[in-house]
Biotite code that builds the C-alpha atoms (Angstrom):
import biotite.structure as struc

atoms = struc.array([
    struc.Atom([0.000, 0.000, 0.000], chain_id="A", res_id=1, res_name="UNK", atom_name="CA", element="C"),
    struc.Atom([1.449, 3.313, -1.028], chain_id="A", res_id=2, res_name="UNK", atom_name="CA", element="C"),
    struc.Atom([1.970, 6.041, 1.627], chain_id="A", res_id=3, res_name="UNK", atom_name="CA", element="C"),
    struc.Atom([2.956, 9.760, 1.994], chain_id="A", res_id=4, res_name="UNK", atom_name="CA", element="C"),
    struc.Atom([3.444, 11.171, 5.121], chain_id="A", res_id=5, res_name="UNK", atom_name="CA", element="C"),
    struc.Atom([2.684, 8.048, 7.111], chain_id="A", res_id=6, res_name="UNK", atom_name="CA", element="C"),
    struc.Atom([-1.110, 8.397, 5.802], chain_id="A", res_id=7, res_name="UNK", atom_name="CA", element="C"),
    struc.Atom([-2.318, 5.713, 2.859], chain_id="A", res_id=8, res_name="UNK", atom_name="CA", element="C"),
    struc.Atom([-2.423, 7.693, -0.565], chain_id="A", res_id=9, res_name="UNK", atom_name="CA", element="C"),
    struc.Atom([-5.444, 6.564, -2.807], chain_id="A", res_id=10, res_name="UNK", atom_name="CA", element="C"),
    struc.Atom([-7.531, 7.574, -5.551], chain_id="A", res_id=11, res_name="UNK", atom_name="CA", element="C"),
    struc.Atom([-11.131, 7.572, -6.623], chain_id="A", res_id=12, res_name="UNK", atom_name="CA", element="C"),
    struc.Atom([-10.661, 4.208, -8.018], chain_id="A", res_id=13, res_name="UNK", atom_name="CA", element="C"),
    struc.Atom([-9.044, 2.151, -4.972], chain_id="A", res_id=14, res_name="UNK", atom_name="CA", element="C"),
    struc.Atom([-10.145, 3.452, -1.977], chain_id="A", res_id=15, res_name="UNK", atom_name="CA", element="C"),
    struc.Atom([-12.837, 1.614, -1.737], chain_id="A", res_id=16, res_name="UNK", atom_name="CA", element="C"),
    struc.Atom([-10.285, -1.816, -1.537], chain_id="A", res_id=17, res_name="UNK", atom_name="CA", element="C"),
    struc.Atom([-7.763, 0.253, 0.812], chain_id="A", res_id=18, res_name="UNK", atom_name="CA", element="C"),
    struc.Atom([-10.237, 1.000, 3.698], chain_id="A", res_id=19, res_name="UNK", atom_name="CA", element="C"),
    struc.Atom([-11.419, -2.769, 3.227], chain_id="A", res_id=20, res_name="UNK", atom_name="CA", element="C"),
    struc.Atom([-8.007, -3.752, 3.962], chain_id="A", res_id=21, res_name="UNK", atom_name="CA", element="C"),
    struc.Atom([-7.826, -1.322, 7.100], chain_id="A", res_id=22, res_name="UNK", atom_name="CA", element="C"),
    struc.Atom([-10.506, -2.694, 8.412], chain_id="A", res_id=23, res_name="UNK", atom_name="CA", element="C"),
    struc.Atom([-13.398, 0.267, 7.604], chain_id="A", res_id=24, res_name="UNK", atom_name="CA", element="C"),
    struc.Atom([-16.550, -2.289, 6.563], chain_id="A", res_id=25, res_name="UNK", atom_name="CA", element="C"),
    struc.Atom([-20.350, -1.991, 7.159], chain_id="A", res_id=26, res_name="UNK", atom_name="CA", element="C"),
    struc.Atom([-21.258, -3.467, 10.261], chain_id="A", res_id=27, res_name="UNK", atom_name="CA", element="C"),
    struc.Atom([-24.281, -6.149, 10.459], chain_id="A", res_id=28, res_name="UNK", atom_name="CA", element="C"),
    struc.Atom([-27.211, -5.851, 12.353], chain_id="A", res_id=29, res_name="UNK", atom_name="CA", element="C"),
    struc.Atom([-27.758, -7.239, 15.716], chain_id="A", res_id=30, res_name="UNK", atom_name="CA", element="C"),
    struc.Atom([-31.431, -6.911, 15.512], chain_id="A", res_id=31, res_name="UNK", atom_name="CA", element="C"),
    struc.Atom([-33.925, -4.459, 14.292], chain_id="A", res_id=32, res_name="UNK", atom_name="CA", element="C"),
    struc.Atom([-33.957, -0.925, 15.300], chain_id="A", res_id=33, res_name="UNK", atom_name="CA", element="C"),
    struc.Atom([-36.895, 0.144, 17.755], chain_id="A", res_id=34, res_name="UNK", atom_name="CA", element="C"),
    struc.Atom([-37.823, 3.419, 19.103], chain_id="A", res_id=35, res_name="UNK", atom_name="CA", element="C"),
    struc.Atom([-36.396, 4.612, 22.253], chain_id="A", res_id=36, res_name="UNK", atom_name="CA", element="C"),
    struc.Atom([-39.912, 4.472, 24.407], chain_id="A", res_id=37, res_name="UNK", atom_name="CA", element="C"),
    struc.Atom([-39.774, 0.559, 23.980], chain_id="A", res_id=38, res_name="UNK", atom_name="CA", element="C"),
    struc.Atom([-35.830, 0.414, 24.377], chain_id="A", res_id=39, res_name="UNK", atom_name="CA", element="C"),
    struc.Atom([-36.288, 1.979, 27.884], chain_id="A", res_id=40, res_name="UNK", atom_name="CA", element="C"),
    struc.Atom([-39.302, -1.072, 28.487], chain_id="A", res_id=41, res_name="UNK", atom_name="CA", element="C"),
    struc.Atom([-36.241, -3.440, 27.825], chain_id="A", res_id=42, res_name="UNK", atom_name="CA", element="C"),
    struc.Atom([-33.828, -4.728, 30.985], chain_id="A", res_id=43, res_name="UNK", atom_name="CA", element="C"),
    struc.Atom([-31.222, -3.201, 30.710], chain_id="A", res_id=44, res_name="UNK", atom_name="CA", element="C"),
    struc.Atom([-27.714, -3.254, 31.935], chain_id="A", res_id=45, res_name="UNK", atom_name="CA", element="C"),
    struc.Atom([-25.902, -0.759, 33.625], chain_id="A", res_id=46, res_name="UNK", atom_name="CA", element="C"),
    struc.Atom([-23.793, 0.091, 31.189], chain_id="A", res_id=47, res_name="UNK", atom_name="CA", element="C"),
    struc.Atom([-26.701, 0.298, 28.313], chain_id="A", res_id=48, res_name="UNK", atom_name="CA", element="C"),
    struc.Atom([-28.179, 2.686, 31.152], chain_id="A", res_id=49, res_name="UNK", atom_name="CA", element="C"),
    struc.Atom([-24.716, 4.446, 31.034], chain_id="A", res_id=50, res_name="UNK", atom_name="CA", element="C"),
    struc.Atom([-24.975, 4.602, 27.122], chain_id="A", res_id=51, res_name="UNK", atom_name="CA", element="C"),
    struc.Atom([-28.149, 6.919, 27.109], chain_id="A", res_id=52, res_name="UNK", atom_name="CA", element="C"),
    struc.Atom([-26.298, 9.993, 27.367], chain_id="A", res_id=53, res_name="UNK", atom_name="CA", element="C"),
    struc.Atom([-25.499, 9.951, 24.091], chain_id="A", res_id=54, res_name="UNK", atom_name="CA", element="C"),
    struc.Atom([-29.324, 9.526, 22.798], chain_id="A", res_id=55, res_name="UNK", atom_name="CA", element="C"),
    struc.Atom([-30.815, 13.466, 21.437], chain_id="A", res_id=56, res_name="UNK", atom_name="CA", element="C"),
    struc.Atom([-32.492, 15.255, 24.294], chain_id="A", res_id=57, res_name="UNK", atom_name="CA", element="C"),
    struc.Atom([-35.405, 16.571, 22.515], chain_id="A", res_id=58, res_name="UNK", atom_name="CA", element="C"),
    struc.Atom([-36.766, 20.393, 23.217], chain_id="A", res_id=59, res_name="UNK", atom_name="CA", element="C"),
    struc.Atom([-40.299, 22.336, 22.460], chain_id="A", res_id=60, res_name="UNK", atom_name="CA", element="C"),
    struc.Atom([-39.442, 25.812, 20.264], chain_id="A", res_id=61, res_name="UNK", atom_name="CA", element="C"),
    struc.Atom([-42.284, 28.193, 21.213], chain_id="A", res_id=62, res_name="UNK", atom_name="CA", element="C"),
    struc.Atom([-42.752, 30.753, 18.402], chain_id="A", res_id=63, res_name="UNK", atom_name="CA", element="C"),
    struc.Atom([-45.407, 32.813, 17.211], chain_id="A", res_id=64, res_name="UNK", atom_name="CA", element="C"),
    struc.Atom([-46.527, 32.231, 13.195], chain_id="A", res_id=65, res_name="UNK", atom_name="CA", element="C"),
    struc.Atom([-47.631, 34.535, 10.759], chain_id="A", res_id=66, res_name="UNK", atom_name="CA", element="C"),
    struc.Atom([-51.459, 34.008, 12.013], chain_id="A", res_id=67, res_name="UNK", atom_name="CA", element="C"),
    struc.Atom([-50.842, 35.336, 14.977], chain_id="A", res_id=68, res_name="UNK", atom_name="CA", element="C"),
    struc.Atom([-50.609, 31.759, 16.417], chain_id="A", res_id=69, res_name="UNK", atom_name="CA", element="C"),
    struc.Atom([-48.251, 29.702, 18.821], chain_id="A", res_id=70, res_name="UNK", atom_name="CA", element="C"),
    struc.Atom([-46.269, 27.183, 16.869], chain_id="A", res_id=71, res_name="UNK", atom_name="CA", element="C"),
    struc.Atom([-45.563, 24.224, 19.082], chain_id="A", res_id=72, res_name="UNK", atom_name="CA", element="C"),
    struc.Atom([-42.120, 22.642, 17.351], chain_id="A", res_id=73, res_name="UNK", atom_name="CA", element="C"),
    struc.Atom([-40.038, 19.678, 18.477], chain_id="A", res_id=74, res_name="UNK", atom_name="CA", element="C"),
    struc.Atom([-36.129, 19.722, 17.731], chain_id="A", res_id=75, res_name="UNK", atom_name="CA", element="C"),
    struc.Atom([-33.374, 17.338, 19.079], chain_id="A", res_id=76, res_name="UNK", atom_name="CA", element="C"),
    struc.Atom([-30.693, 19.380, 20.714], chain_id="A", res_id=77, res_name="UNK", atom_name="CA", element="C"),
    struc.Atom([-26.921, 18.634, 19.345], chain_id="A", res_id=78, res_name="UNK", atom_name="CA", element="C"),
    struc.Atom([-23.649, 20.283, 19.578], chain_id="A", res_id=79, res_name="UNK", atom_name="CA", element="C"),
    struc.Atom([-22.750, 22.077, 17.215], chain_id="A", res_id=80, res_name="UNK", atom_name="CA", element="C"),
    struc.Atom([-19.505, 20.522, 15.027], chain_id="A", res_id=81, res_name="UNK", atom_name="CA", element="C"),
    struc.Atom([-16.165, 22.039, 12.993], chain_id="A", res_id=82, res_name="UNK", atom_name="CA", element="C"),
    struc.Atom([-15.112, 20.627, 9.519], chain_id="A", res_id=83, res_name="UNK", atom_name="CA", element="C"),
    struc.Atom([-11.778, 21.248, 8.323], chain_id="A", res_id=84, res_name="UNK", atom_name="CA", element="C"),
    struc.Atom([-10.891, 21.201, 4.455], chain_id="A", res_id=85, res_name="UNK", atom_name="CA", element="C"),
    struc.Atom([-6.902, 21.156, 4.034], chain_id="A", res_id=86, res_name="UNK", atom_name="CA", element="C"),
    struc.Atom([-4.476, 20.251, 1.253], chain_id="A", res_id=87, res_name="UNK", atom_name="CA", element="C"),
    struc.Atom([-1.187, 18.626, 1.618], chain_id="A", res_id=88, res_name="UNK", atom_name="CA", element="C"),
    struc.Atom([1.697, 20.433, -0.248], chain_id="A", res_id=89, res_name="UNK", atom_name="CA", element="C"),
    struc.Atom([1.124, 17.760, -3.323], chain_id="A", res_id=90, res_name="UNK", atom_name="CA", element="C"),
    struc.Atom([-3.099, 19.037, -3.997], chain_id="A", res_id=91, res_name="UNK", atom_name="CA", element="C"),
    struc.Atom([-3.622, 15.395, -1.792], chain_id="A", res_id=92, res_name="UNK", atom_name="CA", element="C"),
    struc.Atom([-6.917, 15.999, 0.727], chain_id="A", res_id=93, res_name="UNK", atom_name="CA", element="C"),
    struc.Atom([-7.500, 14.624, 3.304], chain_id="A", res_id=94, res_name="UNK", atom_name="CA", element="C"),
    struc.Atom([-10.161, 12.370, 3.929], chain_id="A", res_id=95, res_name="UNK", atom_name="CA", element="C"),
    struc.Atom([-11.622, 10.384, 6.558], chain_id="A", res_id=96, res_name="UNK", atom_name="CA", element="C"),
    struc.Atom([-13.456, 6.703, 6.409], chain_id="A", res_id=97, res_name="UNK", atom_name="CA", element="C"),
    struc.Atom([-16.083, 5.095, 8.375], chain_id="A", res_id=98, res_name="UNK", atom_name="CA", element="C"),
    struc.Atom([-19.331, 4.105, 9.360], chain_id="A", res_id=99, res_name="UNK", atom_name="CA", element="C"),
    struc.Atom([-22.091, 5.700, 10.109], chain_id="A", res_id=100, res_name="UNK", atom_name="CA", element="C"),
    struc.Atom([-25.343, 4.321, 12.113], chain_id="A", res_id=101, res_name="UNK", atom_name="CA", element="C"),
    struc.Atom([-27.401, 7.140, 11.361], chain_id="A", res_id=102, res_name="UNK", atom_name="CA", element="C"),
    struc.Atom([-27.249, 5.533, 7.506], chain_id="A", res_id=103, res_name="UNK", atom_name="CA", element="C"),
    struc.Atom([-26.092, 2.135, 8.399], chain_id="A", res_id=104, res_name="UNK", atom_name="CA", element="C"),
    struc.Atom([-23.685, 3.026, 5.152], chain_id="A", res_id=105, res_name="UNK", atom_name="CA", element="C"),
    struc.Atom([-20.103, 3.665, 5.174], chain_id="A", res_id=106, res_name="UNK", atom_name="CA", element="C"),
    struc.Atom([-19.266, 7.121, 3.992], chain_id="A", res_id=107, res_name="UNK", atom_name="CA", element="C"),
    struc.Atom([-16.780, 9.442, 3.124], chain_id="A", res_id=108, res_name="UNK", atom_name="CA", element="C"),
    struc.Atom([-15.780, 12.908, 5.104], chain_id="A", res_id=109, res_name="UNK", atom_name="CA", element="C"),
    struc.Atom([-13.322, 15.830, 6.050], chain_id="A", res_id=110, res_name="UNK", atom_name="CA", element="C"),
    struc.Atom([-11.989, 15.861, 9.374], chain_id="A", res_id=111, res_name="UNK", atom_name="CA", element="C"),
    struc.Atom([-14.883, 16.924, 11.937], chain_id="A", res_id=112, res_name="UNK", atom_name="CA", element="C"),
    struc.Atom([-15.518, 16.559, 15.687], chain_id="A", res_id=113, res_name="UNK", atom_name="CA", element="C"),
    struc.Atom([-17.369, 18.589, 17.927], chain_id="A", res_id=114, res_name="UNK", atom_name="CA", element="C"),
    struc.Atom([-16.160, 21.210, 21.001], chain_id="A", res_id=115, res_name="UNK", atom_name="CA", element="C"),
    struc.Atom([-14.836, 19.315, 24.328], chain_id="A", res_id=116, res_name="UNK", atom_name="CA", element="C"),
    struc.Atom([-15.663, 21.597, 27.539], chain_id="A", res_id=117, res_name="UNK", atom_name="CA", element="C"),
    struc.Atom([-12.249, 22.726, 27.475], chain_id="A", res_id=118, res_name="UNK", atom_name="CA", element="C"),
    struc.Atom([-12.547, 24.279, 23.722], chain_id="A", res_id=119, res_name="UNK", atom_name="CA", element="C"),
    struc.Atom([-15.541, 26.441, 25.430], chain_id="A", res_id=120, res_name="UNK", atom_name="CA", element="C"),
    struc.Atom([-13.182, 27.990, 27.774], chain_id="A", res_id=121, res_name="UNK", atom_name="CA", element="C"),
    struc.Atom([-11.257, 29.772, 24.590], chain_id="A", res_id=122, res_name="UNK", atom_name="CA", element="C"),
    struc.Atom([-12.063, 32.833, 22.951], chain_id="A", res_id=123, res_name="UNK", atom_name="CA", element="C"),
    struc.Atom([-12.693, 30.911, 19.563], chain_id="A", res_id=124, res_name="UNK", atom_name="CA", element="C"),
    struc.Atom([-13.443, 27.532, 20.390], chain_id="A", res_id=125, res_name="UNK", atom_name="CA", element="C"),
    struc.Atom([-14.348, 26.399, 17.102], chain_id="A", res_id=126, res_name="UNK", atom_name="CA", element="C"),
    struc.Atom([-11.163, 27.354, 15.663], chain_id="A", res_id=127, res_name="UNK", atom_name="CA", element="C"),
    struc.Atom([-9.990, 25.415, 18.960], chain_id="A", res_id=128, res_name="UNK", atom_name="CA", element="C"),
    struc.Atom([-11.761, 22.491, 17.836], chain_id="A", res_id=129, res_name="UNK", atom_name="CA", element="C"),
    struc.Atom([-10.994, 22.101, 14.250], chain_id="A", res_id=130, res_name="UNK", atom_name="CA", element="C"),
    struc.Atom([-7.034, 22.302, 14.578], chain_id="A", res_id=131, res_name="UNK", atom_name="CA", element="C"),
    struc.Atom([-7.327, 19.810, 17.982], chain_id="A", res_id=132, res_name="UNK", atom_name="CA", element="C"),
    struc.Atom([-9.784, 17.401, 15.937], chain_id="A", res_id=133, res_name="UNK", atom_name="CA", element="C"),
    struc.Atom([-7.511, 17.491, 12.613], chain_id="A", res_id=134, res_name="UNK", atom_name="CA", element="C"),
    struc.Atom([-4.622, 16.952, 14.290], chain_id="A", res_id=135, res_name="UNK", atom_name="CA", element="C"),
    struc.Atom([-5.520, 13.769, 16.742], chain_id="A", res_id=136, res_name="UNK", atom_name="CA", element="C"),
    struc.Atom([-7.372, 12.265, 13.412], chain_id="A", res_id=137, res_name="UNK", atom_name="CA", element="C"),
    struc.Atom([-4.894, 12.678, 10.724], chain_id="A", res_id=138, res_name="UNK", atom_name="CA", element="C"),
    struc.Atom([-1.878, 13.903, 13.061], chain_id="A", res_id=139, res_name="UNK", atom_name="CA", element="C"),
    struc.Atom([-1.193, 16.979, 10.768], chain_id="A", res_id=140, res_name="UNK", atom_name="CA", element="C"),
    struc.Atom([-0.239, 19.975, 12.775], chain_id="A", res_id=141, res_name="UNK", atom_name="CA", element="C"),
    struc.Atom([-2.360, 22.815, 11.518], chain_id="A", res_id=142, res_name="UNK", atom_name="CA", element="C"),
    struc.Atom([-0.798, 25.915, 11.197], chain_id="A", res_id=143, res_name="UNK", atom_name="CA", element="C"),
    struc.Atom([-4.059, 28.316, 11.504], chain_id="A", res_id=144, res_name="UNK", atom_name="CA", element="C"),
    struc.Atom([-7.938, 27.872, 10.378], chain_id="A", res_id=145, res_name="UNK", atom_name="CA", element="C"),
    struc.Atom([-9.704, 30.073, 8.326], chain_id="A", res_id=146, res_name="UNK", atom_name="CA", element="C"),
    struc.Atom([-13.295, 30.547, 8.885], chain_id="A", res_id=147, res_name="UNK", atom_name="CA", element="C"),
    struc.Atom([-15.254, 29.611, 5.590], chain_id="A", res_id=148, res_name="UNK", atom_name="CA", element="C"),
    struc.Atom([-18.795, 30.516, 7.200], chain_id="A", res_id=149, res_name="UNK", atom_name="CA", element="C"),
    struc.Atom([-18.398, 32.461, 10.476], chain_id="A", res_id=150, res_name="UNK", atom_name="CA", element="C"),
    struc.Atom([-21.944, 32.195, 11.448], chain_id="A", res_id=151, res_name="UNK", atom_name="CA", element="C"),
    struc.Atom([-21.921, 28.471, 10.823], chain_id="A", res_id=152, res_name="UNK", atom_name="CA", element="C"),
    struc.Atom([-24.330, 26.291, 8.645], chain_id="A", res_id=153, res_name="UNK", atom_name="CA", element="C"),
    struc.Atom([-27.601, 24.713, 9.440], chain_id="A", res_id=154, res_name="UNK", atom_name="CA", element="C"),
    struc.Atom([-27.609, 21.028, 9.400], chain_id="A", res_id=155, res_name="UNK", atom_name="CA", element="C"),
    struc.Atom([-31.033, 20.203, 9.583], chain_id="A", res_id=156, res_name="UNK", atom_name="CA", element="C"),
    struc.Atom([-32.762, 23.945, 9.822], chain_id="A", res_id=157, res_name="UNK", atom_name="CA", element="C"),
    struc.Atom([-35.965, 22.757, 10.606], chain_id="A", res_id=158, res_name="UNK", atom_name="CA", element="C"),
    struc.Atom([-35.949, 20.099, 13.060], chain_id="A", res_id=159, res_name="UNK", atom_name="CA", element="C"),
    struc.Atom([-32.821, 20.801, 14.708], chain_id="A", res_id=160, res_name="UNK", atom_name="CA", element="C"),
    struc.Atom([-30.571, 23.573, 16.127], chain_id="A", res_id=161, res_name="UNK", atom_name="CA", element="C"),
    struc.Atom([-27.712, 22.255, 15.288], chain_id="A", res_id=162, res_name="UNK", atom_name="CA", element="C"),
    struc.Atom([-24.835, 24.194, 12.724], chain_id="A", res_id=163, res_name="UNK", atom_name="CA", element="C"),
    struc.Atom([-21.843, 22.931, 11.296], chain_id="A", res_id=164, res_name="UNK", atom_name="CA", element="C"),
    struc.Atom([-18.432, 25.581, 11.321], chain_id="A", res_id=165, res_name="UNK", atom_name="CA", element="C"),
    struc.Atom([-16.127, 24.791, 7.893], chain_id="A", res_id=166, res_name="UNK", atom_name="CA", element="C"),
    struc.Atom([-13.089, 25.970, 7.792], chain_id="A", res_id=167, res_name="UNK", atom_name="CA", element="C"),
    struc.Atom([-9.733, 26.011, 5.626], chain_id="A", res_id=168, res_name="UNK", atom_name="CA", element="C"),
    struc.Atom([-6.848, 24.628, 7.061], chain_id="A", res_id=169, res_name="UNK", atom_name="CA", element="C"),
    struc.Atom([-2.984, 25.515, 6.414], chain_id="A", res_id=170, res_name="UNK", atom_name="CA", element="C"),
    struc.Atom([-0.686, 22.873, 7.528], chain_id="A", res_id=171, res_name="UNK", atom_name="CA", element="C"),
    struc.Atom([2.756, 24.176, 8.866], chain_id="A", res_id=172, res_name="UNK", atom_name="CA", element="C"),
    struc.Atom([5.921, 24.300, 6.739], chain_id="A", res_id=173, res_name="UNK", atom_name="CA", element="C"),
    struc.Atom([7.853, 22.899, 7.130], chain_id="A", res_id=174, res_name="UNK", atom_name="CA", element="C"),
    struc.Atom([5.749, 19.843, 7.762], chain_id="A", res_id=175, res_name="UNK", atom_name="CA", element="C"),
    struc.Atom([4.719, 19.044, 11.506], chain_id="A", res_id=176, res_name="UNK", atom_name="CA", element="C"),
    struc.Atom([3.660, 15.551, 11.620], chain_id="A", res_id=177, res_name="UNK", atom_name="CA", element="C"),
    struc.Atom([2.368, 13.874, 15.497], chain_id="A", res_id=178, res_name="UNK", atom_name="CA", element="C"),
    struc.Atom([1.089, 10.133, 16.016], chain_id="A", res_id=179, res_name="UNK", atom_name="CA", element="C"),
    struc.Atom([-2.932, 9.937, 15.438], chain_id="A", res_id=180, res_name="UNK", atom_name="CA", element="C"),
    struc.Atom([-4.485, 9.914, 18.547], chain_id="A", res_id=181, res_name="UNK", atom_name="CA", element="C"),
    struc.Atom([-7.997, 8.267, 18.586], chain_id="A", res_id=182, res_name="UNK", atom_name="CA", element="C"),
    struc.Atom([-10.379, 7.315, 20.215], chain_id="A", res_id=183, res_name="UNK", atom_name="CA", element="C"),
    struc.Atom([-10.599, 3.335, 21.099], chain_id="A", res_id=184, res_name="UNK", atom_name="CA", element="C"),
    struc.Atom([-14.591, 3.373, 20.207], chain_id="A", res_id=185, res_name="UNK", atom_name="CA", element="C"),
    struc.Atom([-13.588, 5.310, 16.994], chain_id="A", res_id=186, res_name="UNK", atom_name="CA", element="C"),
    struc.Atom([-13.339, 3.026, 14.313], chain_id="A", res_id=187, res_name="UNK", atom_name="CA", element="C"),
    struc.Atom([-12.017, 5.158, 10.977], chain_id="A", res_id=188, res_name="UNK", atom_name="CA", element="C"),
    struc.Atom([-8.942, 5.534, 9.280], chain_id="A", res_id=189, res_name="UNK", atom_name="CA", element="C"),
    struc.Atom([-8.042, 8.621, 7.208], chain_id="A", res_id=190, res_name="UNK", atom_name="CA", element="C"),
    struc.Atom([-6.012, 8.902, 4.126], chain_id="A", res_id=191, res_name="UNK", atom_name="CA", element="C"),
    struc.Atom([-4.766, 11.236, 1.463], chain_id="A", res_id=192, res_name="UNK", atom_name="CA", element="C"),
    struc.Atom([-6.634, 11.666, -1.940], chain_id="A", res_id=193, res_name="UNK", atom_name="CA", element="C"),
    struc.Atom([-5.567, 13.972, -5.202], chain_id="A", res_id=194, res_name="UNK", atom_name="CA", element="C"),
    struc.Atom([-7.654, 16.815, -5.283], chain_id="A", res_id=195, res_name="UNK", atom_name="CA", element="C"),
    struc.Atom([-9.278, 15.845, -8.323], chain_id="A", res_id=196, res_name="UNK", atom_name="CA", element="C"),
    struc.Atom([-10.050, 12.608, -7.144], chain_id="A", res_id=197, res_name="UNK", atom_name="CA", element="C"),
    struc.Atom([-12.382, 13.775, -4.201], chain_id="A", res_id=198, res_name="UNK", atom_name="CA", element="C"),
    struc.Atom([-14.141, 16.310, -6.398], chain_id="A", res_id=199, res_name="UNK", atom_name="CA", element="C"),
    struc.Atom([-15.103, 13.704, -9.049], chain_id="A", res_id=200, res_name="UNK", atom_name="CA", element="C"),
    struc.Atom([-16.687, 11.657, -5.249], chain_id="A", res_id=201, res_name="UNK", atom_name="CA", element="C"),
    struc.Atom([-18.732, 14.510, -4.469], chain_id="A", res_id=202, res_name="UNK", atom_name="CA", element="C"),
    struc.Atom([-21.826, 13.427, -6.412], chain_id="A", res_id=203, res_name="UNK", atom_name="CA", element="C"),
    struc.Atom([-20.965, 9.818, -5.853], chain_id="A", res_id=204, res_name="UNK", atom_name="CA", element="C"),
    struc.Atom([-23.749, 9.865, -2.052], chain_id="A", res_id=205, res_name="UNK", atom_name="CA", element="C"),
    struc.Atom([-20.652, 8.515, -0.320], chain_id="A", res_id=206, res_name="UNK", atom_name="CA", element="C"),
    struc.Atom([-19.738, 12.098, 0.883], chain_id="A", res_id=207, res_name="UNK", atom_name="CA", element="C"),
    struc.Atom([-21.165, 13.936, 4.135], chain_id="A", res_id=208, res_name="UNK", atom_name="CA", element="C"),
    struc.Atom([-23.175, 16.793, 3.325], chain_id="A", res_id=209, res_name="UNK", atom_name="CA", element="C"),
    struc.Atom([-21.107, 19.161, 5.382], chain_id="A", res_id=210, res_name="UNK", atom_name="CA", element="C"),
    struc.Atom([-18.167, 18.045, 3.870], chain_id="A", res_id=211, res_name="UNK", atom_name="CA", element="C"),
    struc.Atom([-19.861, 18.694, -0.029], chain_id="A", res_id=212, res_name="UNK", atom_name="CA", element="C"),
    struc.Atom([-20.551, 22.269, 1.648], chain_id="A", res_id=213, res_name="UNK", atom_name="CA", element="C"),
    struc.Atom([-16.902, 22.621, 3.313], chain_id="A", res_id=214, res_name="UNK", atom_name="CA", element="C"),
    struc.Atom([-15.269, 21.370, -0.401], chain_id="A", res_id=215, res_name="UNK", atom_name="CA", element="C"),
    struc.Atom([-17.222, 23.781, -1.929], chain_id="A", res_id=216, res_name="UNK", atom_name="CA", element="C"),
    struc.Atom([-16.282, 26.807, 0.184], chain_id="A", res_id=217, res_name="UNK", atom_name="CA", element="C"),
    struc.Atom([-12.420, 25.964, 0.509], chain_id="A", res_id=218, res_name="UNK", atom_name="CA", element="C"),
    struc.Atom([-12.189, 25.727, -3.119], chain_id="A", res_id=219, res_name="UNK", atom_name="CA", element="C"),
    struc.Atom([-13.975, 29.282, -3.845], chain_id="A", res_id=220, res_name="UNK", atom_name="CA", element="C"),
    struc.Atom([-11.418, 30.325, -0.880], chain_id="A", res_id=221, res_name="UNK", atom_name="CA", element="C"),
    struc.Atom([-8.710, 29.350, -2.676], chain_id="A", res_id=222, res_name="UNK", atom_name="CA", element="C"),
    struc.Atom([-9.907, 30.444, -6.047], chain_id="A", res_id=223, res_name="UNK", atom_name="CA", element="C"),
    struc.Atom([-9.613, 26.686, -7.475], chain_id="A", res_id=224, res_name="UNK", atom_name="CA", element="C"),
    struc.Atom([-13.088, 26.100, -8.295], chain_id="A", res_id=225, res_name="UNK", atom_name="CA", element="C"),
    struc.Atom([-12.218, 26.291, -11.730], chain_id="A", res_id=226, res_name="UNK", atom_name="CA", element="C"),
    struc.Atom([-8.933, 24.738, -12.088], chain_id="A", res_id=227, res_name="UNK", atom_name="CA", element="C"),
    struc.Atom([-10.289, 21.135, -10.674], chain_id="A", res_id=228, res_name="UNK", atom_name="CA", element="C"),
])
């Protein structure tokens, strides 16, 4: 398997064979999904007790419509999340691999993670965020972010709050390369792609709508949107 920079180099052709062979597959089904009123019915364990924090706490949006009339509205609360779009030296992006329940389809993504407490306690923790999350995923060191939509960008407008912050990343020079640090329930792998490559992917429905929108944004940034 060819590398560069201690990260798997692939094309639009192969990568689909590389991340088999680093272990990136669709997982099976235990059993069916059910909704989380009759999962709570169920007996269950401490630590599938534990495991509830993660499930969406769900709030009620008063608002008043254009009749004059309270709008009831129900949206799951997230945290908001960073995306970071960022080019090696050689046009190479880079990507990251994995699963994804919500689809139950393996899919393809820039480097994203959400704010930690700690990244709160900055003045910009998104910016925070994005260099901490690109650099324990891919193990670049990021030399600064630039913000590609300052007020962030609605995921799912209407029935959540949630935004997504892209940004364009500028890796040091020279290089500054770390070990990948991640996390032992995070089963991904990340690799490096020619820029062309990735943009012929972005229709393909393998590729995170925030990271279409982040691709996009970078590129107009950078004044390449044209020269791909």
């Amino acid at each position: 398997m060819e590398t560069k920079y201690g990260l798997p180099l692939v094309n639009a052709q192969n990568f689909e064979v590389v991340i088999d062979e680093l272990g990136v597959k669709s997982w099976p089904r235990t059993r069916e999904p059910m909704i989380l009123e009759e999962y709570l019915k169920g007996n269950l364990t401490d630590e599938e007790r534990g495991e509830l924090r993660f499930a969406p706490k769900t709030e009620v949006v008063f608002l008043e419509d254009p009749l004059g009339k309270e709008f009831r509205g129900f949206r799951p609360i997230f945290r908001h999340g960073v995306t970071v779009f960022t080019m090696s030296p050689e046009d190479m992006v880079i990507i990251v691999a994995d699963f994804r329940h919500g689809t139950e389809e393996l899919s393809l993504s820039l480097p994203s993670g959400t704010p930690t407490r700690m990244d709160m306690n900055f003045p910009y923790p998104m910016e925070v965020c994005g260099k901490r999350e690109f650099q324990e995923e891919t193990g670049f060191e990021l030399e600064k972010l630039i913000p590609l939509s300052p007020q962030g960008i609605a995921v799912h407008g209407r029935p959540s709050n949630q935004k997504q912050f892209p940004f364009l990343g500028v890796v040091k020079k020279p290089l500054v390369i770390h070990p990948e640090w991640k996390d032992e329930k995070e089963f991904l792998t990340t690799f490096l792609m020619p820029l062309q490559d990735w943009y012929s992917l972005l229709p393909s429905g393998l590729v995170l709508e925030y990271s279409l929108t982040a691709t996009y944004l970078a590129l107009k940034q950078l004044g390449r949107l044209r020269l791909v």
